[in-house]
Kinemage of the C-alpha trace (Angstrom):
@kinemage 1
@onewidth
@group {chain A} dominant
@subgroup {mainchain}
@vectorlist {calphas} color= white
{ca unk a 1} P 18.538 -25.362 -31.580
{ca unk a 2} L 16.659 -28.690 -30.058
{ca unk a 3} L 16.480 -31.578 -32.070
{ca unk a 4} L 13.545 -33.431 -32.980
{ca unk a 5} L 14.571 -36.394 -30.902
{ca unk a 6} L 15.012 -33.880 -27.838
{ca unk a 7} L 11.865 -32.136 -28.810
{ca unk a 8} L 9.814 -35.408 -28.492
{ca unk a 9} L 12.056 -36.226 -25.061
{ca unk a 10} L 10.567 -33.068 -23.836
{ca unk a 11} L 6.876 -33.529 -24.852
{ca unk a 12} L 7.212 -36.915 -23.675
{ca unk a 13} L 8.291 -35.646 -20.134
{ca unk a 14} L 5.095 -33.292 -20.198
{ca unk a 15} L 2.804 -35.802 -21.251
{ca unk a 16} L 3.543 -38.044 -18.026
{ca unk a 17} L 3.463 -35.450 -15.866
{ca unk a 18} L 0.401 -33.788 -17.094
{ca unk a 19} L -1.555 -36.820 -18.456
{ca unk a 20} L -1.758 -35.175 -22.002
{ca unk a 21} L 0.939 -32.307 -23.551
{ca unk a 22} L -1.147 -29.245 -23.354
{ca unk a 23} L -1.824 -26.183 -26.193
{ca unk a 24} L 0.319 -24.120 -24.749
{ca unk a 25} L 3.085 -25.922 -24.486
{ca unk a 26} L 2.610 -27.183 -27.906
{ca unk a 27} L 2.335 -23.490 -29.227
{ca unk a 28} L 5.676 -22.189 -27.008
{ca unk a 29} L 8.780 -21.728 -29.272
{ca unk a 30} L 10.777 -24.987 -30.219
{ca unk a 31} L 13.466 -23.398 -29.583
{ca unk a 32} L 12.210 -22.363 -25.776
{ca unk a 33} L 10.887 -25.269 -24.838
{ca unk a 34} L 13.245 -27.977 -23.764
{ca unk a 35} L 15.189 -25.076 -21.311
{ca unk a 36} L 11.361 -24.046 -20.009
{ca unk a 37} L 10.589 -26.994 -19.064
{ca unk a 38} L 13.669 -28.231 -17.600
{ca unk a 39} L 13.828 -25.084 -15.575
{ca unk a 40} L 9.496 -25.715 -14.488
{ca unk a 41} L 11.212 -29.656 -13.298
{ca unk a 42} L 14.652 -28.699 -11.965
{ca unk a 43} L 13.783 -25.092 -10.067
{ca unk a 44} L 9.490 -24.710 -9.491
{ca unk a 45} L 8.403 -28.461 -9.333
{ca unk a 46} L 11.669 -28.645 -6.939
{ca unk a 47} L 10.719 -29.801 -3.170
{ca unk a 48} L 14.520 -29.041 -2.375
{ca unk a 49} L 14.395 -25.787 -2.900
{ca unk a 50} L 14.941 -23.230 -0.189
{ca unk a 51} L 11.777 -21.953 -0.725
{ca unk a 52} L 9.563 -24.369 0.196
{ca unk a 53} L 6.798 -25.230 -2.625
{ca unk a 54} L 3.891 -23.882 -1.208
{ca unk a 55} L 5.510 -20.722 -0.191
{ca unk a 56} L 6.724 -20.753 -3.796
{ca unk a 57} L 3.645 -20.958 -4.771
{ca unk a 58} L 1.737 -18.605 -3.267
{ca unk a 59} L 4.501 -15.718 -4.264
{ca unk a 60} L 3.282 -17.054 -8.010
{ca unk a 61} L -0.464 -16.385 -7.015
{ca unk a 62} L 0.569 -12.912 -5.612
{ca unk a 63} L 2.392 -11.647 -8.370
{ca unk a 64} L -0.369 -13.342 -11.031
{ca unk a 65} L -2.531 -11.478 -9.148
{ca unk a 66} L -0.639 -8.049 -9.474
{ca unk a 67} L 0.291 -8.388 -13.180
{ca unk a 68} L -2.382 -9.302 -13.617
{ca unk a 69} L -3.087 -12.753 -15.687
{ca unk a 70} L -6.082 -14.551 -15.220
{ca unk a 71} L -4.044 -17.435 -16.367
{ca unk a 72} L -1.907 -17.659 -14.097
{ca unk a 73} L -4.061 -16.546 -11.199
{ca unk a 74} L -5.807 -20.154 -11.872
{ca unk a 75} L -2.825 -22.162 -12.224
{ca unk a 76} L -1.402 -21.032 -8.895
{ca unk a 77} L -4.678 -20.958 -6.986
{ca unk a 78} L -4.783 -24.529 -7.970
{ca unk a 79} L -1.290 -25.295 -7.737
{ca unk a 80} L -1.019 -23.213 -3.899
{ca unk a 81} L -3.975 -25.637 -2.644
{ca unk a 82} L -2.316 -28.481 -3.949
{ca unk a 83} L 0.806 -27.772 -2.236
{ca unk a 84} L -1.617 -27.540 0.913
{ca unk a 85} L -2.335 -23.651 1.572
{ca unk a 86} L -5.087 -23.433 3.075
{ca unk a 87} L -7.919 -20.472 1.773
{ca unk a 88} L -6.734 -18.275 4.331
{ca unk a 89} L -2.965 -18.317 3.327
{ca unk a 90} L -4.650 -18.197 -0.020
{ca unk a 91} L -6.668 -14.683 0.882
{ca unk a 92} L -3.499 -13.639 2.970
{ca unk a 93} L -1.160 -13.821 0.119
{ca unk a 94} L -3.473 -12.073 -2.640
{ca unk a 95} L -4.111 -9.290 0.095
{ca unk a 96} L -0.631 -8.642 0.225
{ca unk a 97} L 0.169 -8.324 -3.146
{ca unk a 98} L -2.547 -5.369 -3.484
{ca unk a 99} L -1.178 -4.076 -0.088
{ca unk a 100} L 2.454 -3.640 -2.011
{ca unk a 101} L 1.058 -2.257 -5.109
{ca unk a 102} L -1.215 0.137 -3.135
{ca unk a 103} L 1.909 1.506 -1.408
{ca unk a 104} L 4.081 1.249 -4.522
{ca unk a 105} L 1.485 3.163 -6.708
{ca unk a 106} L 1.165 5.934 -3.685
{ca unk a 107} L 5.090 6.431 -3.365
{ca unk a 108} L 6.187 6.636 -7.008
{ca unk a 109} L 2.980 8.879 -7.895
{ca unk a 110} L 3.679 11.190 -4.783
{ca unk a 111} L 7.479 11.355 -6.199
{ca unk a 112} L 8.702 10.687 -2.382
{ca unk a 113} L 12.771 10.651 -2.093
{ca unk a 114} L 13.996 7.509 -2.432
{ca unk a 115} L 17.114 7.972 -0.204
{ca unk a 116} L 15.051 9.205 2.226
{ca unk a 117} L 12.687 6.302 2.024
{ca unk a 118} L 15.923 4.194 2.346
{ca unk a 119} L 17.492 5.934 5.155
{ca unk a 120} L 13.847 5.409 7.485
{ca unk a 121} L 14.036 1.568 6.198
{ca unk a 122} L 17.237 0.894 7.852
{ca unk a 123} L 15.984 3.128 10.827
{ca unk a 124} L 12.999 1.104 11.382
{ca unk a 125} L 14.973 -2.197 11.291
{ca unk a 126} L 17.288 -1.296 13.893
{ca unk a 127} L 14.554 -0.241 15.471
{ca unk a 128} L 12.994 -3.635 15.223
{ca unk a 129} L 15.882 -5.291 15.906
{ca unk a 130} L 16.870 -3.557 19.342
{ca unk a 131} L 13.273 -4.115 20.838
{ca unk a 132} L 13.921 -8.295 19.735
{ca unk a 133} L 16.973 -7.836 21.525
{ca unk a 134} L 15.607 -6.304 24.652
{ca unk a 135} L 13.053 -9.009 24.770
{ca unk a 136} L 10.080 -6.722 23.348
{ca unk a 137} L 8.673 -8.722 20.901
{ca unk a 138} L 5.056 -8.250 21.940
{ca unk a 139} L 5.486 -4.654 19.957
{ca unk a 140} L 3.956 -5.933 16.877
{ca unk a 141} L 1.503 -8.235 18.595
{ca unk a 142} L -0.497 -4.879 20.180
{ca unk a 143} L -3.707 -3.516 18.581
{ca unk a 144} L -4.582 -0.527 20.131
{ca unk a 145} L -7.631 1.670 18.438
{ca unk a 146} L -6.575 3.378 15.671
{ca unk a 147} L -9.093 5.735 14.689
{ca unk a 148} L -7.410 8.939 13.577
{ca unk a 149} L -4.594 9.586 11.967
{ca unk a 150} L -3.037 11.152 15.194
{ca unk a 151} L -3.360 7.503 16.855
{ca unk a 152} L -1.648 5.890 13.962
{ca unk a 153} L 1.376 7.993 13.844
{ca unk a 154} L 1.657 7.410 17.279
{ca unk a 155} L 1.027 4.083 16.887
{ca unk a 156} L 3.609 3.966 14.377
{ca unk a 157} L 6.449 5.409 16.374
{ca unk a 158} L 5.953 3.009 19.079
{ca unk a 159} L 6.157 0.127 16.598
{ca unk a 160} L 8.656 1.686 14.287
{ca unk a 161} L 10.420 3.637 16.359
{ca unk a 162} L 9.690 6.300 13.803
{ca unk a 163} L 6.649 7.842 11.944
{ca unk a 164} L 7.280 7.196 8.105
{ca unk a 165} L 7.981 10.245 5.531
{ca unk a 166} L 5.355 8.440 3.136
{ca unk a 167} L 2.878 7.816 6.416
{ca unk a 168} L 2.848 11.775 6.762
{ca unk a 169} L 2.694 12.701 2.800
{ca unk a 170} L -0.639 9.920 2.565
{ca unk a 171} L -3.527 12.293 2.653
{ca unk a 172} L -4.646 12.469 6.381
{ca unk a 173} L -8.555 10.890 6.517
{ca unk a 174} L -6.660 7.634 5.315
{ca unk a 175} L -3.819 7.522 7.259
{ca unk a 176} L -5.801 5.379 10.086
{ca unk a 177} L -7.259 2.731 7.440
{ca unk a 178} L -4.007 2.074 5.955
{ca unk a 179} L -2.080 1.901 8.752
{ca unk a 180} L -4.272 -0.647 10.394
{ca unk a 181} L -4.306 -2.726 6.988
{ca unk a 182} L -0.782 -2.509 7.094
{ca unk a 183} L 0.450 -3.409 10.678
{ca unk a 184} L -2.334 -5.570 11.027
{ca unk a 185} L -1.848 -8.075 7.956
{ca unk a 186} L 1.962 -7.184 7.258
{ca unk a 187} L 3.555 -6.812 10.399
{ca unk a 188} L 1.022 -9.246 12.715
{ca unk a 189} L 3.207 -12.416 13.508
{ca unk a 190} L 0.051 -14.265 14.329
{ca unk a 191} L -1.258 -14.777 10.754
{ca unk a 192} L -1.305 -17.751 8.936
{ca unk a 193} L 1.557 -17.076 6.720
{ca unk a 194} L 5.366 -16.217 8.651
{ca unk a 195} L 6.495 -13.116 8.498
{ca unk a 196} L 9.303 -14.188 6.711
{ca unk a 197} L 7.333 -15.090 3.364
{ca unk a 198} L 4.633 -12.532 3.592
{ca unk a 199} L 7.927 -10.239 2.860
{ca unk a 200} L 9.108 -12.818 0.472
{ca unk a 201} L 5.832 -12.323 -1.190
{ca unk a 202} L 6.057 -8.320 -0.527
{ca unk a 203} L 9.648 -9.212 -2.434
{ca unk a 204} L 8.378 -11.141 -5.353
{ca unk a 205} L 5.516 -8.753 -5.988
{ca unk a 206} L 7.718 -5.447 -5.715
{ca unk a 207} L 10.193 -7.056 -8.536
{ca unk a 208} L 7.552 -7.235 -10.649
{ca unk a 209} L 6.427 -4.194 -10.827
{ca unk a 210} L 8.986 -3.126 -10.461
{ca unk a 211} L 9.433 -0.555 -7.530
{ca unk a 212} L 12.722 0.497 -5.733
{ca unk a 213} L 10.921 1.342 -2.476
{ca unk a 214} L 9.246 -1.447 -2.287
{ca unk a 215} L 12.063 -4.078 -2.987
{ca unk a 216} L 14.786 -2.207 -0.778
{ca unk a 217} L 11.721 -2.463 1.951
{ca unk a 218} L 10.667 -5.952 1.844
{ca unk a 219} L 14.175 -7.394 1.264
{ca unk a 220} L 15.291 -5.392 4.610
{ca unk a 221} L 12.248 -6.680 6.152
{ca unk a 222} L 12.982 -10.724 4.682
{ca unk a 223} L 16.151 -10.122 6.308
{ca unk a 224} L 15.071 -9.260 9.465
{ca unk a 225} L 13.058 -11.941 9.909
{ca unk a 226} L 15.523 -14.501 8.509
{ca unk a 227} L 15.830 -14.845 5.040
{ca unk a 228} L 18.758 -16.183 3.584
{ca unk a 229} L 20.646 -14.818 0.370
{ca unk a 230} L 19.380 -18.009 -1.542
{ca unk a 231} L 15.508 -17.427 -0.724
{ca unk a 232} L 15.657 -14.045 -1.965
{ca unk a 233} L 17.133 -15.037 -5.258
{ca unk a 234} L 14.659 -17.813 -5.024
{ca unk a 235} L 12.456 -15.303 -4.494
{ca unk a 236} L 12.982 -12.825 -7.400
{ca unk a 237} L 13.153 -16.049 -9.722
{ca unk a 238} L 10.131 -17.168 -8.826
{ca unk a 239} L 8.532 -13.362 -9.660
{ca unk a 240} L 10.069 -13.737 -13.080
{ca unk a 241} L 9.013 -17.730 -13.798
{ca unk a 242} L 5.036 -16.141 -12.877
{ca unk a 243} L 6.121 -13.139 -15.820
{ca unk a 244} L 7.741 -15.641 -17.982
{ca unk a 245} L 4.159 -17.917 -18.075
{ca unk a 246} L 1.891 -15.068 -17.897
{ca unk a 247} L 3.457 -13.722 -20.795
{ca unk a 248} L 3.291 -16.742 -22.970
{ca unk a 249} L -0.545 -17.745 -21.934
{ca unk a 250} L -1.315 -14.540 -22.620
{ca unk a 251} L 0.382 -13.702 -25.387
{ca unk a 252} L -0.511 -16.791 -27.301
{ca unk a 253} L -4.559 -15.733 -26.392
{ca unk a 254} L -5.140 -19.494 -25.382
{ca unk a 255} L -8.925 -19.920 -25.254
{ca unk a 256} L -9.267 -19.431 -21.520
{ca unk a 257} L -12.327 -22.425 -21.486
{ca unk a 258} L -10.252 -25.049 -23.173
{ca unk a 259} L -7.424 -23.701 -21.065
{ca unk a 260} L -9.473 -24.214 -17.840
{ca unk a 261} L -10.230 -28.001 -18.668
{ca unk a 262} L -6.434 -28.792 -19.633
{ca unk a 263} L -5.830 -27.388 -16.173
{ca unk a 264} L -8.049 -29.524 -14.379
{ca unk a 265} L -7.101 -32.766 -16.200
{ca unk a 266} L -3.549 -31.817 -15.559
{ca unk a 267} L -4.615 -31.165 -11.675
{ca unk a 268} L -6.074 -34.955 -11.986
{ca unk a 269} L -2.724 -36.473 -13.316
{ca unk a 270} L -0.470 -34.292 -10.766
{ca unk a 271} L -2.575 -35.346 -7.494
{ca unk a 272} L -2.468 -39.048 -8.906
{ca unk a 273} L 0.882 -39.162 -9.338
{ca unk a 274} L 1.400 -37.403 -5.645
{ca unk a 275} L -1.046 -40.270 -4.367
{ca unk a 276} L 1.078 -42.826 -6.208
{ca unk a 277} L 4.554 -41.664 -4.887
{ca unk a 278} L 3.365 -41.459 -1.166
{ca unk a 279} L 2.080 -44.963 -1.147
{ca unk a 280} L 5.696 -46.618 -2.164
């Protein structure tokens, strides 16, 4: 159990880094506290992580935004621009967390196998990885019109190299729409956010949830396009730090006005600070 004199250490560490100690860090457990925090400095205030802070970020926003907690859905909007994502890595990110839990609701709910789901995974990413070899890496990068669900699973086996169990079992007028969404957001290496964390995100969202299709898909994908062991740990700790917070805010039904204006002044002290560092 924390001691007073550690207690005050920590409140004392929040109070210069926030400009004030907050409610809700004055209402967490005294007994929680002091390893809380020191995790919050040590892992998610951390620019030497392997996940870089506003990647880390924005996989807080995306899973806040799946749980959902309006809570946390502020603090990470505010905490992603601040880390400088722009609104359209901002959009990006939020789209993809309800792009995993539309797929995630549709796969457990239709009860598809999830060997089988497995199996077509590792198909697709030798797939993937044979046309990168071959020098085909344009694959992704081609639109073509995708108006019925006869172009999209054709579509989808020349990008895949296969047509998807859970493609064919999605009722067929939508098959076009959410293949489109899909490729087009998820698989498009020209958006604003790398491949590599969009499936970090995809990764981070699908451990919340949590779904087993989802998490053996976007960790083969991460893989693919270069994540390392430690990122996807990162990753997965990062999911549970947004869980962790959302939990608490929520649970300890913080007035969410008051709880806005502590986040702002907070905001204040935190871009003063980062004004104050880069001028030394």
């Amino acid at each position: 159990m924390a001691s007073q004199k550690e207690l005050d250490k920590v409140y004392d560490e929040i109070f210069d880094s926030m400009g004030f100690l907050a409610d809700g860090y004055k209402k967490f457990s005294k007994e929680a506290i002091p390893g809380a925090w020191k995790e919050m400095k040590d892992f998610e205030m951390n620019p030497e992580t392997d996940v870089p802070n506003k990647y880390k970020q924005l996989i807080n926003l995306a899973v806040a935004s799946q749980i959902p907690s309006t809570y946390c859905v502020t603090v990470y909007n505010k905490m992603a621009s601040m880390e400088g994502a722009s609104e359209e890595e901002i959009s990006e990110a939020v789209s993809l967390a309800s792009l995993v839990r539309r797929f995630s609701t549709f796969i457990n709910g239709a009860g598809l196998n999830l060997e089988t789901f497995k199996n077509e995974v590792d198909q697709i990413v030798t797939f993937v990885k044979g046309q990168q070899a071959s020098g085909k890496k344009g694959a992704l990068k081609e639109i073509p019109l995708i108006e019925t669900s006869a172009h999209a699973f054709k579509d989808m086996d020349h990008t895949l190299g296969l047509t998807p169990s859970f493609f064919r079992a999605y009722p067929e007028a939508g098959v076009a729409g959410v293949w489109r969404e899909f490729k087009e957001l998820q698989l498009n290496p020209a958006t604003s956010i790398p491949n590599k964390y969009k499936e970090l995100i995809g990764l981070g969202v699908a451990a919340q949830i949590p779904c087993s299709y989802c998490l053996h898909f976007h960790t083969e994908a991460s893989k693919l396009h270069g994540a390392t062991t430690g990122e996807i740990y990162e990753t997965a700790a990062i999911a549970g730090n947004a869980r962790h917070w959302s939990a608490a805010f929520n649970g300890l039904q913080k007035e969410y006005g008051q709880f806005e204006k502590d986040l702002e002044q907070a905001m204040k002290r935190v871009e003063q600070k980062q004004k104050t560092k880069s001028r030394l």
